[in-house]
ZAMARGU-4260 file (C-alpha; in steps of 0.2 Angstrom, whole numbers, plus 5000, padded with zeros to 4 digits):
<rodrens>
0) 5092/4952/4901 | 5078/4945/4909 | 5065/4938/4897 | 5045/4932/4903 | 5037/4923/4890
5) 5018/4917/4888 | 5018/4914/4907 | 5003/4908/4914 | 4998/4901/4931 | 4984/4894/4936
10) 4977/4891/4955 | 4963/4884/4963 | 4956/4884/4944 | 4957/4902/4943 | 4968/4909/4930
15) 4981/4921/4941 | 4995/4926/4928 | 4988/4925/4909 | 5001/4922/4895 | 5010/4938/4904
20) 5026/4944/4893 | 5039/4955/4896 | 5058/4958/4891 | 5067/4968/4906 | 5084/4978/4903
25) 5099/4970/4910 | 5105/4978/4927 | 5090/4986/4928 | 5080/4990/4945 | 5064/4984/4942
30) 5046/4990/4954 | 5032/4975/4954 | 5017/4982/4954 | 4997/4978/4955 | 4982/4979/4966
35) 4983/4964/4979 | 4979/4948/4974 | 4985/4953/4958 | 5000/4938/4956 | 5015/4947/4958
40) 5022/4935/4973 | 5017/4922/4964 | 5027/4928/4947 | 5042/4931/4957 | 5040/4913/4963
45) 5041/4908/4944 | 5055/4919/4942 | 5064/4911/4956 | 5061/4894/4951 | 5050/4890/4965
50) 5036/4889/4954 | 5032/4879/4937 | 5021/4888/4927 | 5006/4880/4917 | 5015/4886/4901
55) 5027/4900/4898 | 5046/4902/4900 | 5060/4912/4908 | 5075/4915/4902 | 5090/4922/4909
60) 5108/4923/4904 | 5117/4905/4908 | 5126/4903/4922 | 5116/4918/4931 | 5114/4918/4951
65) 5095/4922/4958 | 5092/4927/4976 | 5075/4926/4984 | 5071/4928/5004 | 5061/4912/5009
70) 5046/4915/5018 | 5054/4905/5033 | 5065/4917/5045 | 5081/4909/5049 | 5082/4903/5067
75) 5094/4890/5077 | 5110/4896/5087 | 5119/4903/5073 | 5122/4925/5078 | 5117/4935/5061
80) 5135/4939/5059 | 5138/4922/5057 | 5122/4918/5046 | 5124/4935/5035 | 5145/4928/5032
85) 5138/4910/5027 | 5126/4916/5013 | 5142/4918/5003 | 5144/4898/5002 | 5159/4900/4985
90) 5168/4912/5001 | 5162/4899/5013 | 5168/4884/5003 | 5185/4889/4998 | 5189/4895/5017
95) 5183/4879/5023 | 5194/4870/5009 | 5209/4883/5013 | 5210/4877/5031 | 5210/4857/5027
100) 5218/4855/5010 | 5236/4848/5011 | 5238/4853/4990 | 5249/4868/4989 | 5244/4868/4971
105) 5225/4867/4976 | 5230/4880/4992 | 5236/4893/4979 | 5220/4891/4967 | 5209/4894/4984
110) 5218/4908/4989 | 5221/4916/4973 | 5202/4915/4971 | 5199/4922/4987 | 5208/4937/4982
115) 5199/4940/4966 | 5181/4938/4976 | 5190/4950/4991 | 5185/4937/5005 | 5196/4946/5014
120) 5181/4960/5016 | 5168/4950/5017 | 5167/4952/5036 | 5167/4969/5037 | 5154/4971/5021
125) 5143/4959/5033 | 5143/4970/5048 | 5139/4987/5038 | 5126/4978/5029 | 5120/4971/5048
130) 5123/4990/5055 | 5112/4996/5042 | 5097/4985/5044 | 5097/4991/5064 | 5109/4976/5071
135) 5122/4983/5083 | 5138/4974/5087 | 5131/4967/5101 | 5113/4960/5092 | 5126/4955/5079
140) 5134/4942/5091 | 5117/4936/5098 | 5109/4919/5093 | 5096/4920/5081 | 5084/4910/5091
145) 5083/4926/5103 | 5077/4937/5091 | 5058/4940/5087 | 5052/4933/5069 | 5053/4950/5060
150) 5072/4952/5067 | 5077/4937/5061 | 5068/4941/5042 | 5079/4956/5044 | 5095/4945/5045
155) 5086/4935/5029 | 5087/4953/5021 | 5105/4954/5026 | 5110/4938/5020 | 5101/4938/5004
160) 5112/4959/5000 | 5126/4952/5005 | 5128/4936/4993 | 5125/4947/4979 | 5116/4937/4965
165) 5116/4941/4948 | 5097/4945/4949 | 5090/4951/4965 | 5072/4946/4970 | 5063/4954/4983
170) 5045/4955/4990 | 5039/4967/5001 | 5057/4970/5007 | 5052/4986/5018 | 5037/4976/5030
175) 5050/4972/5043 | 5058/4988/5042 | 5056/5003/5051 | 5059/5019/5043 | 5079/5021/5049
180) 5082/5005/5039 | 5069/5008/5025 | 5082/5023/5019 | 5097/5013/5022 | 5091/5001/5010
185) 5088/5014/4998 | 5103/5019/4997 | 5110/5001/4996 | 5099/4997/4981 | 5104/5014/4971
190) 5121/5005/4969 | 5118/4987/4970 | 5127/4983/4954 | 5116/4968/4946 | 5097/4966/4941
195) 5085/4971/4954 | 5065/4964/4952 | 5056/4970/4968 | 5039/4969/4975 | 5032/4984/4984
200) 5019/4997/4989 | 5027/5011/4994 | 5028/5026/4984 | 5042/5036/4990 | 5052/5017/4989
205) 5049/5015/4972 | 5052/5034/4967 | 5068/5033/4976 | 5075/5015/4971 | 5066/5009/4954
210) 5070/5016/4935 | 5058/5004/4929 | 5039/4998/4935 | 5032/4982/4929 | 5013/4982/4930
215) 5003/4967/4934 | 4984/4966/4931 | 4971/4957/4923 | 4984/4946/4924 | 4995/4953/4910
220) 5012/4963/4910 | 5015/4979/4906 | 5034/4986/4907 | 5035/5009/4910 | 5050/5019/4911
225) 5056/5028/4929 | 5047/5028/4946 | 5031/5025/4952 | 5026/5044/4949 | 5031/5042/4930
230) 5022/5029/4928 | 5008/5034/4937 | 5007/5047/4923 | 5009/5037/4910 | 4993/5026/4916
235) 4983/5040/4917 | 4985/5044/4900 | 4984/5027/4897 | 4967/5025/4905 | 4961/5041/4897
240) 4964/5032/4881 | 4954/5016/4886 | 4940/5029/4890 | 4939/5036/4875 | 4942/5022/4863
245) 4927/5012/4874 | 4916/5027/4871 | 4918/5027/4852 | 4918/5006/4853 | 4900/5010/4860
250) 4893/5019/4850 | 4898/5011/4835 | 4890/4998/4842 | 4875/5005/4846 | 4875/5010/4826
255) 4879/4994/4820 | 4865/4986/4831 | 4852/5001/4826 | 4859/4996/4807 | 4855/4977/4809
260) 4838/4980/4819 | 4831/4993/4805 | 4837/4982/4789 | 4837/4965/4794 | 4820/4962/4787
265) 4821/4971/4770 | 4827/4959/4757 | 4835/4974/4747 | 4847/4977/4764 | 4847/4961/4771
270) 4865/4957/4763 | 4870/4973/4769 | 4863/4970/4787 | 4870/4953/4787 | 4887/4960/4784
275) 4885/4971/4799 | 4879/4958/4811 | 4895/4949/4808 | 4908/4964/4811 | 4895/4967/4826
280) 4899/4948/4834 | 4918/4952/4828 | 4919/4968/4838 | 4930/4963/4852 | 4924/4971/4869
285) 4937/4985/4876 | 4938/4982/4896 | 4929/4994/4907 | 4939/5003/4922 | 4933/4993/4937
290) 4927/5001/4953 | 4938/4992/4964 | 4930/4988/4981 | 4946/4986/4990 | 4947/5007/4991
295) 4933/5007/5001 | 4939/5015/5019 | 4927/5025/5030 | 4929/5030/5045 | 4912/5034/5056
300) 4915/5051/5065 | 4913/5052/5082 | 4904/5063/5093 | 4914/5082/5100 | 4923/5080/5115
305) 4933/5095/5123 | 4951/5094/5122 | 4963/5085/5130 | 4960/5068/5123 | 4974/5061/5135
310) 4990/5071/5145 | 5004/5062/5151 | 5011/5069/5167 | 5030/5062/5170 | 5023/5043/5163
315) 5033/5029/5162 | 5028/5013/5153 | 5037/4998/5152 | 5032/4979/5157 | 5032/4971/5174
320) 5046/4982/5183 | 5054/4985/5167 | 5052/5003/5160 | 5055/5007/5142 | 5049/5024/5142
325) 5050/5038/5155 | 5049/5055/5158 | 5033/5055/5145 | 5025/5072/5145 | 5012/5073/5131
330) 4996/5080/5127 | 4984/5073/5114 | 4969/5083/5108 | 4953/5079/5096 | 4962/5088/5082
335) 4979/5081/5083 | 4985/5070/5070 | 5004/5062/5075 | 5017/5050/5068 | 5028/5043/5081
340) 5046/5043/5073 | 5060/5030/5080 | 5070/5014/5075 | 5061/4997/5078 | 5063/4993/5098
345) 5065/5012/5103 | 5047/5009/5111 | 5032/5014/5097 | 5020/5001/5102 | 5024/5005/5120
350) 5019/5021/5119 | 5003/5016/5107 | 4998/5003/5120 | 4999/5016/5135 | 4987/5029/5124
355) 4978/5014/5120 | 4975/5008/5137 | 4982/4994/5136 | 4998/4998/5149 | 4995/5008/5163
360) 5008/5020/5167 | 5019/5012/5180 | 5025/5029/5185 | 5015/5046/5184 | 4999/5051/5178
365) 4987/5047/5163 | 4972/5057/5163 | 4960/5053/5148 | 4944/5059/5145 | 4929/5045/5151
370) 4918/5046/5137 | 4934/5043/5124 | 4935/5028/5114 | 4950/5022/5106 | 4952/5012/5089
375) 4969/5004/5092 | 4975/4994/5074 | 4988/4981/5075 | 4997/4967/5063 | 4992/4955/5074
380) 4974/4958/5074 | 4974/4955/5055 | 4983/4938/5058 | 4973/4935/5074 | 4957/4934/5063
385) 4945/4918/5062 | 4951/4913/5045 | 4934/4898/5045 | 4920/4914/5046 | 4913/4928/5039
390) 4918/4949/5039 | 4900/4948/5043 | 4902/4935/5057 | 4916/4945/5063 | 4908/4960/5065
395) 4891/4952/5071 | 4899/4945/5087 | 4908/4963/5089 | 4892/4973/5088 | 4881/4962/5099
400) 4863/4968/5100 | 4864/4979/5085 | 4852/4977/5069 | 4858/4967/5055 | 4858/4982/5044
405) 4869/4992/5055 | 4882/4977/5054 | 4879/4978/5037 | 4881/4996/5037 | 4898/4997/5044
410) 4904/4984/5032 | 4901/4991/5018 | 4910/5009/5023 | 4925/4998/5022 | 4922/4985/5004
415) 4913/4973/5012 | 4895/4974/5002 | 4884/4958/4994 | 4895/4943/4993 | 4910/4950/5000
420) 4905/4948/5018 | 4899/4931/5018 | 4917/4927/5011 | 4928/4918/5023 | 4943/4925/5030
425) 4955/4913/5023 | 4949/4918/5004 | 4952/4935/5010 | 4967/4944/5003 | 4980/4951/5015
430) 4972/4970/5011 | 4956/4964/5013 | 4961/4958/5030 | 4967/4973/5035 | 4953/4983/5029
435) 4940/4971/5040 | 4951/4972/5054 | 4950/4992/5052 | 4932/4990/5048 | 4931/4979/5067
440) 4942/4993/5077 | 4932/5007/5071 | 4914/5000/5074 | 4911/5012/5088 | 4916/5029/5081
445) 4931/5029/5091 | 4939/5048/5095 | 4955/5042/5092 | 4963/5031/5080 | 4980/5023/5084
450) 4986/5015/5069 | 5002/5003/5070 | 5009/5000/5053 | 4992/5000/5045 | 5000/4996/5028
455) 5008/4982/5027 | 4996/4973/5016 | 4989/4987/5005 | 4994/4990/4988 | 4998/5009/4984
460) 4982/5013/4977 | 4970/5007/4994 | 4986/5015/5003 | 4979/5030/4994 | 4962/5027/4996
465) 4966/5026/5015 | 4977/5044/5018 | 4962/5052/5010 | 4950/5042/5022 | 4960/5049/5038
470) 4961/5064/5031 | 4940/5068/5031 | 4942/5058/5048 | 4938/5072/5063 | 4945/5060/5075
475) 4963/5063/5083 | 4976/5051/5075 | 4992/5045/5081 | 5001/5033/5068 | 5017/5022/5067
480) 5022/5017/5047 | 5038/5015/5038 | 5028/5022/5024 | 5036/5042/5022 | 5019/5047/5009
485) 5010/5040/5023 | 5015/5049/5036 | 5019/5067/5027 | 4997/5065/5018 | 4991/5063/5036
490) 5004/5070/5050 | 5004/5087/5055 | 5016/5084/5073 | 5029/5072/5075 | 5034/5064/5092
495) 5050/5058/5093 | 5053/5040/5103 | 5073/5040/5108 | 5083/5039/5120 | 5068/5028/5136
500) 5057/5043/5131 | 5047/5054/5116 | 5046/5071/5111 | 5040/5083/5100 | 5051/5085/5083
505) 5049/5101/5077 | 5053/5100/5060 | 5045/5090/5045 | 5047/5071/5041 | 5062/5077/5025
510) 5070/5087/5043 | 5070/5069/5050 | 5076/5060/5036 | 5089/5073/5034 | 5096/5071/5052
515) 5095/5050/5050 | 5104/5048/5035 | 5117/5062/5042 | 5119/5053/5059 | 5114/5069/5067
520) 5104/5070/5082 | 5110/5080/5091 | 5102/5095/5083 | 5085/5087/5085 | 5079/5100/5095
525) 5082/5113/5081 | 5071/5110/5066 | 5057/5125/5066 | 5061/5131/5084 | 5075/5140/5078
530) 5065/5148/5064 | 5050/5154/5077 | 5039/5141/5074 | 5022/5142/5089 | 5018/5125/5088
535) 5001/5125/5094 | 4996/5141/5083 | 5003/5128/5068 | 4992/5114/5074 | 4978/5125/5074
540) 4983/5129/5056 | 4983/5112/5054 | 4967/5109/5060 | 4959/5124/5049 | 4968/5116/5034
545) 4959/5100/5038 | 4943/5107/5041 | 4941/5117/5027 | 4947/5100/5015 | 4934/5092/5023
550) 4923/5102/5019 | 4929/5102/5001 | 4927/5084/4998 | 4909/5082/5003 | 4905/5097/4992
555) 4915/5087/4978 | 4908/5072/4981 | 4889/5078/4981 | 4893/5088/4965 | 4898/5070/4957
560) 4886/5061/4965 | 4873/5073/4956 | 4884/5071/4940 | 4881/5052/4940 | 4862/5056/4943
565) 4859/5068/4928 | 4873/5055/4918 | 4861/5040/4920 | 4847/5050/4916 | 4854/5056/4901
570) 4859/5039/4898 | 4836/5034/4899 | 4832/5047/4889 | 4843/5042/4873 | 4839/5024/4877
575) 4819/5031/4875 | 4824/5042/4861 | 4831/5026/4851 | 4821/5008/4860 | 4804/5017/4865
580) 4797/4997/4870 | 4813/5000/4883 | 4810/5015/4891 | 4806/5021/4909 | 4785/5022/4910
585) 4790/5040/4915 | 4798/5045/4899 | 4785/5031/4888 | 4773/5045/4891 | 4784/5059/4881
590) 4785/5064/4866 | 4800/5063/4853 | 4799/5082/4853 | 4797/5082/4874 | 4813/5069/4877
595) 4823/5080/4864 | 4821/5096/4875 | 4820/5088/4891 | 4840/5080/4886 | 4845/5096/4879
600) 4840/5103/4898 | 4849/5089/4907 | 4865/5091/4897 | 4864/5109/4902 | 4863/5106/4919
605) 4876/5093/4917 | 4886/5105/4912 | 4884/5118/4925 | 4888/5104/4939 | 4904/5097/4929
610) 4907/5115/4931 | 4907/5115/4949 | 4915/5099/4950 | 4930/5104/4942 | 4931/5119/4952
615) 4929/5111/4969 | 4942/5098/4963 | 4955/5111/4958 | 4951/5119/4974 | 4954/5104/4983
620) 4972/5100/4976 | 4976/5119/4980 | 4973/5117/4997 | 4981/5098/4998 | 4995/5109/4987
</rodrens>
């Protein structure tokens, strides 16, 4: 059992974590979750001891072992075989001690011991754990120091399984993970036998590993049985009942304030009004669901271009004489929308840097259209940013000669309205990052957007936020992301990147998961080809299907744009109706009479367009259906 009581943190003088409480099932696997910038790093920080809250404790059964990744990747000469078998230190300690103790008494103690902890596994238990994670024997053996940072985070992952605490924290475990080893781990965690408490984003993750979600926001706790679709469920309802209980908190107080402004100055009701004035400052506000900014994605749509976007003819792509990739014969047009599929190292960002423009082939042919331009989105342009300026500095500089309000325009598509843009960088959360450095990719209406694990730093609901924006993109896409919602809400084609070259999949990203988690590829080039499958007649279905949503989500926007028109002024008229000295000088001019029949025609039409709305919505999850 792990029990969090009255914590709270405070940084910078903000209040991150707020008297946050929560008692968590022993041996339970636990999803953190919250919007970013919510506090769930820094509560697994308290958790781990790395932190001292302001007030608050945490409590754990004595004697109980806790295993946290530090944000440094371990580095030096060590080979992650050797790193992964020294996480053990007990195993580590008593071999030590069982090769230089001259105590046969002591000699049988260690070994007896080593038995009972089966030390005599250990190295193979290492090497699957290193096998799964995408280390062959051969990178197995190789220093530390020769693998890049997210590699060697990989063998922090490793390390961290293989000494098995008693209560397993982990943060993001799946950013340096490509999808091969995201599912690996899945499986790992079903079994892992102890207390699991971990941070992440991504949907399918969480569905698959998680029994229980944990809930940061507004800096409190909130623990929900089963995955993240459960308890995305469960806070809908939720939410519903916030609505509802603000509604009647409203007008009650409306009634209270009407009360106490009509009675106040009659001395047979002035008790009485007294009395209400009080329950009035008593009535203790119920939060209001927040907008939140940070779902803001908007992609500019470009002009029409004639298909092809790009064809490779026999392309190779590699760097200096070395070539990763060969044999590339690909076609891209406007409608396409592509995940490319392959472990880390298979060659991905080769093949996005060569669409991109960034390699030139250094064999065949790349013809791509002259009037095409390309948004190319990569991790390191989200670390890469000036953390001392502005989003709007940053877009000022990259949109030279354009009108302030045109910089200001492009901002705002993507969150960064009033205040937001003057905020500097390094105040920015990771997500917002991300979002500006989309926001600075797509200032030119690119045709194409490649999109290299565009995800990293966004919570689930900006994830969201962002399928739906690629989705009503017209642009063609080609995206690389561990994340399987990701991929399945925006992919209609599959390019497999194996083997020094890539390919069309045909089948569906479960057909691929299938064949990964079977070891299979030899049947890759089954999938929908045995079952008759014309692939260009299906990405012209595709493309029809993505049209006709399009379509459907500006009708349903406009519908509830209209509905918050004729709300507001719904809203005036019953402020005129009861606060005439308040009202518009439009409505001032009406009659009692007048406002009462011009409501009653407003909530009619409100009615016809909720209407509409509903439809177009129910239409709209048919067709996403």
């Amino acid at each position: 059992m792990l029990n969090l009581t009255g914590i709270t943190v405070r940084l910078g003088g903000r209040t991150i974590i707020d008297e946050a409480t929560a008692k968590l099932p022993p041996r339970a696997r636990i999803g953190l979750i919250g919007r970013n910038g919510a506090g769930k790093s820094t509560l697994v920080k308290v958790i781990a001891g790395m932190l001292e809250p302001d007030s608050g404790s945490v409590a754990m059964p004595r004697g109980s072992r806790i295993g946290y990744i530090a944000q440094e990747a371990p580095g030096g000469d060590a080979s992650p075989f050797e790193t992964v078998l020294a996480a053990d230190t007990e195993r580590a300690a008593l071999m030590s001690e069982s090769e230089s103790s001259t105590d046969p008494h002591r000699l049988a103690e260690v070994h007896e011991r080593l038995i009972a902890i089966e030390a005599h596994s250990a190295p193979s238990r290492a090497a699957r754990i290193l096998v799964g994670l995408g280390f062959d024997e051969e990178a197995q053996q190789r220093p530390l120091e020769s693998f890049s940072g997210g590699w060697r985070m990989r063998v922090a992952l490793a390390a961290l399984l293989f000494s098995q605490p008693d209560l397993l924290l982990l943060d993001e475990p799946s950013n340096h993970l490509d999808l091969e080893a995201v599912l690996w781990l899945e499986d790992f965690l079903r079994s892992y036998p102890a207390t699991i408490l971990l941070v992440s984003h991504e949907r399918d993750f969480l569905n698959n590993v998680v029994d229980h979600i944990l809930h940061l926001t507004g800096g409190k706790l909130t623990l929900y049985p089963g995955g993240y679709d459960a308890f995305e469920r469960q806070r809908a309802a939720r939410q519903a009942q916030l609505a509802s209980a603000k509604s009647r908190q409203d007008a009650m107080r409306e009634r209270l304030r009407d009360y106490v402004a009509r009675n106040s100055a009659r001395a047979s009701t002035a008790k009485q009004a007294q009395s209400r004035a009080k329950a009035l400052a008593k009535l203790q506000p119920i939060a209001e669901l927040i907008d939140d900014p940070s779902l803001s994605f908007d992609f500019p749509a470009p002009e029409e271009l004639r298909p092809p976007l790009i064809t490779l003819d026999l392309a190779a792509a590699g760097y200096g004489e070395a070539k990763i990739l060969q044999r590339l014969n690909l076609r891209i047009d406007p409608d396409d929308r592509i995940a490319l599929l392959g472990r880390n190292g298979n060659g991905k960002t080769t093949l996005a840097r060569l669409l991109a423009a960034q390699l030139t082939p250094l064999e065949g042919t790349m013809t791509a259209s002259s009037r095409m331009r390309v948004g190319y989105f990569t991790q390191y342009q989200v670390e890469e940013l000036d953390r001392s300026e502005t989003p709007l500095q940053h877009m000022t500089i990259a949109m030279p000669g354009v009108s302030p309000a045109a910089v200001r325009a492009q901002l705002g598509r993507f969150g960064f309205a009033g205040p937001k843009a003057m905020t500097e960088v390094g105040k920015l959360s990771g997500g917002e990052r991300a979002r500006l450095a989309l926001a600075l990719i797509t200032r030119d209406a690119p045709h194409m957007l490649i999109l290299d694990e565009p995800t990293n730093h966004l919570d689930v609901d900006a994830r969201e936020a962002l399928v739906q924006a690629l989705n009503d993109y017209s642009g063609a896409v080609v995206i690389v992301s561990h994340d399987r919602h990701m991929l399945e809400m925006t992919a209609d084609r599959l390019v497999l990147v194996e083997a020094g070259t890539a390919k069309d999949f045909d089948g569906s990203i479960d057909d691929y998961i299938s064949l990964v988690l079977a070891g299979d590829r030899g049947t890759i080039d089954k999938g929908e080809a045995q079952r008759g499958v014309n692939k260009k007649d299906q990405r012209k279905a595709n493309a029809e299907a993505r049209e006709k949503s399009q379509a459907l989500r500006k009708q349903a926007r406009a519908a509830e744009a209209e509905l918050a028109r004729m709300t507001t002024e719904r809203s005036a008229i019953d402020q005129a109706m009861f606060d005439p000295g308040s009202a518009t000088p439009a409505l001032a001019r009406l009659t009692m009479t007048e406002l009462m029949k011009r409501r009653a025609a407003v909530e009619t039409e409100i009615e016809t367009v909720e209407a509409t709305w509903l439809e177009l919505s129910e239409a709209l999850e048919a067709d996403i259906a």
